[in-house]
C-alpha positions in Angstrom: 70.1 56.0 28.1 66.9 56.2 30.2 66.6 55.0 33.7 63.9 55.0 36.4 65.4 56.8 39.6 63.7 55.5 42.7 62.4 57.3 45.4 64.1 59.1 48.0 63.5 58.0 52.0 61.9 60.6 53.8 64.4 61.6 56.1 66.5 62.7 53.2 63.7 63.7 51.0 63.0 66.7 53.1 66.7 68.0 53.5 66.3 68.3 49.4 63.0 70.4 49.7 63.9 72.6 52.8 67.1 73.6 51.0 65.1 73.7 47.9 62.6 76.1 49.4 65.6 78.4 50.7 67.1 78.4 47.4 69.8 75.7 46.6 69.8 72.5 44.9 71.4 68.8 46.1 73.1 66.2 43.9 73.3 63.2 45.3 76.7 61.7 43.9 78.9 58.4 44.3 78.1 55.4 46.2 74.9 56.1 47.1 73.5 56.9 43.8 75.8 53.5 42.2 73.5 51.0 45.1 70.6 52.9 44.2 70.5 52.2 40.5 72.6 48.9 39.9 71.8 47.3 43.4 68.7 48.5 44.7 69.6 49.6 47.5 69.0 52.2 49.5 72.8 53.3 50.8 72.4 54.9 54.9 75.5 57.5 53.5 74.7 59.8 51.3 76.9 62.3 49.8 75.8 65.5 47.7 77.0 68.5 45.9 75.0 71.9 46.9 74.7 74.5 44.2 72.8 77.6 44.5 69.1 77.5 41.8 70.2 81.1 40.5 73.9 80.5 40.0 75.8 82.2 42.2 78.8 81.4 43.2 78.4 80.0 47.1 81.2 81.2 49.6 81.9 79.7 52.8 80.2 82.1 54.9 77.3 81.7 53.1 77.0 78.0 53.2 77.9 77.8 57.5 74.4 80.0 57.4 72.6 77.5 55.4 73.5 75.0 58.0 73.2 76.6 60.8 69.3 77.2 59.3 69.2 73.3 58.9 70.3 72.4 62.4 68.2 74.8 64.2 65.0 73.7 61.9 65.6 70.0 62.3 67.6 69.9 65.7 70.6 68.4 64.2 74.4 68.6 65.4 76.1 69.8 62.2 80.0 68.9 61.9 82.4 70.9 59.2 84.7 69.2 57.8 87.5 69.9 56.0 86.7 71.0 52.7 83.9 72.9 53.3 82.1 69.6 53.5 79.3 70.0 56.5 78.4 66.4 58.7 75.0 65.2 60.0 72.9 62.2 60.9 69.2 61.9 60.7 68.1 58.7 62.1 70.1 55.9 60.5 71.0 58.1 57.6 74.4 59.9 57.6 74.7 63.3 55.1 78.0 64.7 53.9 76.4 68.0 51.5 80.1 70.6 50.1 80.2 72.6 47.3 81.2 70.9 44.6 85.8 70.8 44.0 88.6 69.7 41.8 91.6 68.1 43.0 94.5 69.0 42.0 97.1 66.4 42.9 101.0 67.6 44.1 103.7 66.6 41.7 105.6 63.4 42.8 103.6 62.9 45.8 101.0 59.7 46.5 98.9 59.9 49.0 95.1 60.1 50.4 95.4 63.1 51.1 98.5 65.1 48.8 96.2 67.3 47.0 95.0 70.8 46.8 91.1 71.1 46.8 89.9 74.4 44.8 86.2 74.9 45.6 83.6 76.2 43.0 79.8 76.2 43.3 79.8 77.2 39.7 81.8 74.0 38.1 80.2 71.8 35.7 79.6 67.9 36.9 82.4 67.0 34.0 84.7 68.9 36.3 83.4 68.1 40.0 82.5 64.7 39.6 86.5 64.5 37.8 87.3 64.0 41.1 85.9 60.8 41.4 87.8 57.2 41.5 85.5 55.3 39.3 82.8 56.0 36.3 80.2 54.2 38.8 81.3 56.7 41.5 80.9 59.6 39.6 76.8 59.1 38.7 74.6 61.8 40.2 71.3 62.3 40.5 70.6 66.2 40.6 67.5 67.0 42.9 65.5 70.5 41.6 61.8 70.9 43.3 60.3 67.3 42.0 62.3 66.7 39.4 65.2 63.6 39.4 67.8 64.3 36.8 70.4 61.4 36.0 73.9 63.0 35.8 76.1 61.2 34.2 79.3 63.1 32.7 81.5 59.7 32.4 79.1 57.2 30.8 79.3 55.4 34.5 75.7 53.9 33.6 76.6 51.7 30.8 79.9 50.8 32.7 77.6 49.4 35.4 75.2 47.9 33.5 78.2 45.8 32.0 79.5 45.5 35.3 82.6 47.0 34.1 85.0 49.1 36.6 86.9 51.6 34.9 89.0 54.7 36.1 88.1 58.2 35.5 91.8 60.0 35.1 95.3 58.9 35.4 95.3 60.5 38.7 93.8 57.5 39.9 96.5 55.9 40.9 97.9 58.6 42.4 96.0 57.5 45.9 96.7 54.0 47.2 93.3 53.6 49.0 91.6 53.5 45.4 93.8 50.0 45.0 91.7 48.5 48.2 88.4 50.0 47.3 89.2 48.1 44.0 89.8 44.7 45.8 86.8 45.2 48.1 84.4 46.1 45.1 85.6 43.0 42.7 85.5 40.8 45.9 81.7 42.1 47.1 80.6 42.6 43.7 80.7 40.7 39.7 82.3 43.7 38.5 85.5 43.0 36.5 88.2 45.5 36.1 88.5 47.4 32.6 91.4 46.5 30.5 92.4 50.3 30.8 92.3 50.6 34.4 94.2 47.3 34.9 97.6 48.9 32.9 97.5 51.8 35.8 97.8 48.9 38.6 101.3 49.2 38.6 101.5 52.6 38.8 100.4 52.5 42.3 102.9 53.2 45.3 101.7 51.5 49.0 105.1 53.0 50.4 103.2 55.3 52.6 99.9 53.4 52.8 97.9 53.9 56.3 96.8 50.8 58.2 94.0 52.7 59.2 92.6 52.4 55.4 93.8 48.6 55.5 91.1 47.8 58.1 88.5 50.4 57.2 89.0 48.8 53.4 88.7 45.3 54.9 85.5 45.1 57.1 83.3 44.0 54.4 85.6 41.6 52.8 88.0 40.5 55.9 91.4 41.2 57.0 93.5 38.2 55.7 91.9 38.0 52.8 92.7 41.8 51.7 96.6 41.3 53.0 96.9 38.4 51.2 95.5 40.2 47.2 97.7 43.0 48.5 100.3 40.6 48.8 99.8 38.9 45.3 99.0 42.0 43.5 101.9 43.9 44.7 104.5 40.8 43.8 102.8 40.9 40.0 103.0 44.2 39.7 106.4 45.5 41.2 104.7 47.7 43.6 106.3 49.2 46.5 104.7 48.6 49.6 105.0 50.0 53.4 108.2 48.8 55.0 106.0 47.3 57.5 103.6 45.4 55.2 106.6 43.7 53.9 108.0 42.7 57.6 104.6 41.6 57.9 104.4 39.2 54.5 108.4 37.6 55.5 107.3 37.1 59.7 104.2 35.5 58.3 104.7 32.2 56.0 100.8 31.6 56.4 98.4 34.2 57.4 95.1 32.6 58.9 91.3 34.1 57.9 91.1 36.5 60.2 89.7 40.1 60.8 92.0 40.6 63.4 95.5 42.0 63.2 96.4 40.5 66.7 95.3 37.0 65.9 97.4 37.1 62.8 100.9 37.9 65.1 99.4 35.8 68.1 100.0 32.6 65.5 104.1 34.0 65.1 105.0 34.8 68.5 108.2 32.8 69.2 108.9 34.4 65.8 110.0 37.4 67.6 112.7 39.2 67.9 113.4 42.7 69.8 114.3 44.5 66.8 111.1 43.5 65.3 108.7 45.6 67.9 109.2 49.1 66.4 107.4 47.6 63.1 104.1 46.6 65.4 103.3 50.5 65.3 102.2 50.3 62.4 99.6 48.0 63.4 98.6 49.6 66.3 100.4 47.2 67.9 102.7 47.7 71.6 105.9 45.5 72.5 104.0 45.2 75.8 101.1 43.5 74.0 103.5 41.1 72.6 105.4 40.4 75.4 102.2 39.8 77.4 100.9 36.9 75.1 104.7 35.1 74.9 104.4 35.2 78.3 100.9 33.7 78.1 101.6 30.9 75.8 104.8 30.1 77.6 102.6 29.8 80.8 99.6 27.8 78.8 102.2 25.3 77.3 103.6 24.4 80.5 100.2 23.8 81.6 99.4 21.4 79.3 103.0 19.7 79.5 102.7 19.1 83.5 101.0 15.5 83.5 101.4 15.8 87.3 99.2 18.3 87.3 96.8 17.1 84.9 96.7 14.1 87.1 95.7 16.0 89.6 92.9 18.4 87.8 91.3 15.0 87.1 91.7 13.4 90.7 89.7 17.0 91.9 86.7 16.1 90.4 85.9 13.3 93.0 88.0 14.8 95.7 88.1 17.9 97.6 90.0 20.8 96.6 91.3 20.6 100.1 93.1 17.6 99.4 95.1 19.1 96.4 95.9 22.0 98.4 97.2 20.6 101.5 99.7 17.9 99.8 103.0 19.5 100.8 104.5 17.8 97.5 101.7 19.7 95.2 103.2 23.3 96.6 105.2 23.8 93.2 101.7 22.7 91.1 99.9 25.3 93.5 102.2 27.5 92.6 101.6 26.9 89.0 98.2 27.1 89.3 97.5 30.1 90.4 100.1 31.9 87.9 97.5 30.5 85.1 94.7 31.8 87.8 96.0 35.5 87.8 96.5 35.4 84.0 93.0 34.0 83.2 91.2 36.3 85.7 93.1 39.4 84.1 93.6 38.8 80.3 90.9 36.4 80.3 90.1 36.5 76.0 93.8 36.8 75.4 94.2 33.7 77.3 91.3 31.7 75.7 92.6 32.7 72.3 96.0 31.9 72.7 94.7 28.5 74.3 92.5 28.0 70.8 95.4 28.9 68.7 98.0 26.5 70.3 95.5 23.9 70.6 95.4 24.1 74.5 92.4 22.4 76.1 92.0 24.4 79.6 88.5 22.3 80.1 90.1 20.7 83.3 91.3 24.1 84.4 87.8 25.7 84.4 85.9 22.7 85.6 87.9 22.2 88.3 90.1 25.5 89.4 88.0 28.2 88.9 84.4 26.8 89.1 82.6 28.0 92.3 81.9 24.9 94.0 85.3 24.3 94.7 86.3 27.8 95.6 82.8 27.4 98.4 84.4 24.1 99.4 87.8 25.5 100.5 86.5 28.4 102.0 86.9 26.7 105.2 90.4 27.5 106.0 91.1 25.9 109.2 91.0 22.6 107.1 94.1 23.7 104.8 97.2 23.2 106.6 99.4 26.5 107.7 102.1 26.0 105.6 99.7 26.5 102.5 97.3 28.5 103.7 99.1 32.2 102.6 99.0 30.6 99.5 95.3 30.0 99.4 94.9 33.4 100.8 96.6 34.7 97.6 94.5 32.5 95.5 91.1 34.0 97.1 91.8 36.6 96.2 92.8 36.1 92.9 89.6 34.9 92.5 87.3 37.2 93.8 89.2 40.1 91.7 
């Protein structure tokens, strides 16, 4: 099946013919190569296989000398990776060249990470590009002098063009991120799953899935929205999930569109229990975060319960802050007051989102506590009376930090 290959930009166009002119080939293989011929687009991460033009079998040493040739000839930092995979940017455009590998996964074990890697310059695409999650992954395009060769060992090309996503091996449920990258590609994409692929769904095991990979996964198609198909897909299929991710789905009867983790457990908080806190590490989550925003909301809802002192927020804007502040009966509210001030002034975006979430209108508070006409119109302190003057003192400086 014939294609046309588009052009390469520049910047990586002449990695391929430096390394070309030194003797080694590129292939450019897996997402990059799947935008570039089913969505026209030109991917800023590119990942190739390097193989040497006469054959030979490419050892590490060999391959850190390559690099170190490329950094000093294009002024590049160069990162190794594990893997024998070597890291670099060139403008926008990030590179990940290794010799190409097989995986060979450990028995029993699920994972991103529970396999052994054997590396081989020499292997065949059918068994480097094995590797691979999907048939549309494991499309190369192989790079020798001018030539653009379509590689295509799994028959990914007609799966795309029929905008069908289909597994390579059984091993592919053997890694739980390959579940997400499946949500995120049916959600940003037409693609349907193959009737093949979707008998392996239950195979998969989230026991020991990494909430790292839940946000990295989620970026392009939001938060909630991935923890909820996780969620769904998980109850069809019987599939064990982290401990944690369960806590999560019973704390949470609703979970709000979000693409934050914190404004999902901001919406729970009298929810929470002190046996629930070690199960926020997962999250990257701390008690004392917590703890802080209870104490927030607690603050904010007595706030907007005190009709004294809403009363008074009003009466302030056609009467000096003086005359709030040196009512002897308003010594409590002033009290009150400037709790809310030191919590605004130091957790200011907690405090505004918590307000939003609860449904706390802290208009009056701004307008009339913190704005800087007021604070200029008690400066005068020999107006205020002694017994509340420490207390404005306090509240200055509140302020000014």
């Amino acid at each position: 099946m014939s294609i046309a290959i588009p052009e390469l930009p520049i910047e990586i166009r002449d990695i391929v013919d430096f390394l070309f002119s030194n003797g080694y080939y590129l292939t450019a293989v897996g997402g990059c190569v799947r935008d570039l011929l089913f969505f026209d687009k030109i991917s800023l991460d590119w990942d190739f296989e390097i193989r040497s033009i006469n054959n030979h079998k490419l050892q590490e040493e060999e391959l850190k000398k390559v690099f170190e040739n490329i950094s000093k000839n294009f002024q590049l930092q160069i990162i190794e990776l594990p893997y024998c995979i070597f890291k670099f940017n060139i403008n926008h455009y990030e590179f990940e060249i290794s010799c190409p590998r097989r995986e060979i996964y450990t028995d029993n074990e699920v994972g991103h990470k529970n396999f052994e890697a054997i590396l081989d310059s020499s292997m065949n695409y059918i068994e480097s590009f094995k590797r691979r999650d999907l048939t549309i992954n494991a499309l190369g395009v192989e790079y020798i002098g001018p030539q653009s060769i379509l590689i295509d060992p799994y028959s990914g090309l007609q799966d795309g063009r029929n905008a069908i996503l289909k597994h390579i091996s059984s091993d592919f449920s053997r890694d739980p991120v390959r579940l997400l990258r499946l949500i995120r590609f049916c959600k940003t994409s037409n693609f349907k799953i193959s009737e093949q692929t979707k008998l392996l769904i239950n195979k998969f095991d989230l026991s020991k899935l990494s909430w790292h990979y839940i946000v990295k996964e989620s970026k392009d198609i939001g938060l909630s929205f991935l923890l909820l198909k996780i969620k769904k897909i998980s109850i069809e299929n019987n599939i064990k999930i982290h401990r944690s991710l369960k806590f999560l789905y019973e704390k949470m009867s609703t979970i709000e569109e979000t693409n934050e983790i914190e404004d999902i457990f901001l919406r729970q908080l009298d929810s929470f229990e002190l046996r629930d806190f070690e199960e926020l590490e997962y999250f990257n989550l701390s008690k004392s975060f917590i703890l802080k925003a209870k104490n927030i909301k607690d603050t904010l809802l007595e706030f907007k319960n005190n009709s004294v002192l809403t009363k008074l927020l009003k009466h302030c804007e056609k009467n000096s802050f003086e005359e709030l502040l040196n009512k002897e009966q308003n010594k409590k509210l002033l009290k009150s007051i400037k709790i809310l001030t030191k919590k605004y002034l130091s957790h200011k975006s907690l405090v505004l989102k918590i307000a939003d979430i609860y449904d706390i209108n802290l208009n009056q508070f701004e307008n009339y506590i913190l704005s800087s006409d007021l604070v200029i119109s008690a400066d005068k302190l020999d107006q205020i009376s002694p017994a509340l003057r420490q207390d404005f003192v306090i509240y200055k400086k509140l302020r000014k930090d």
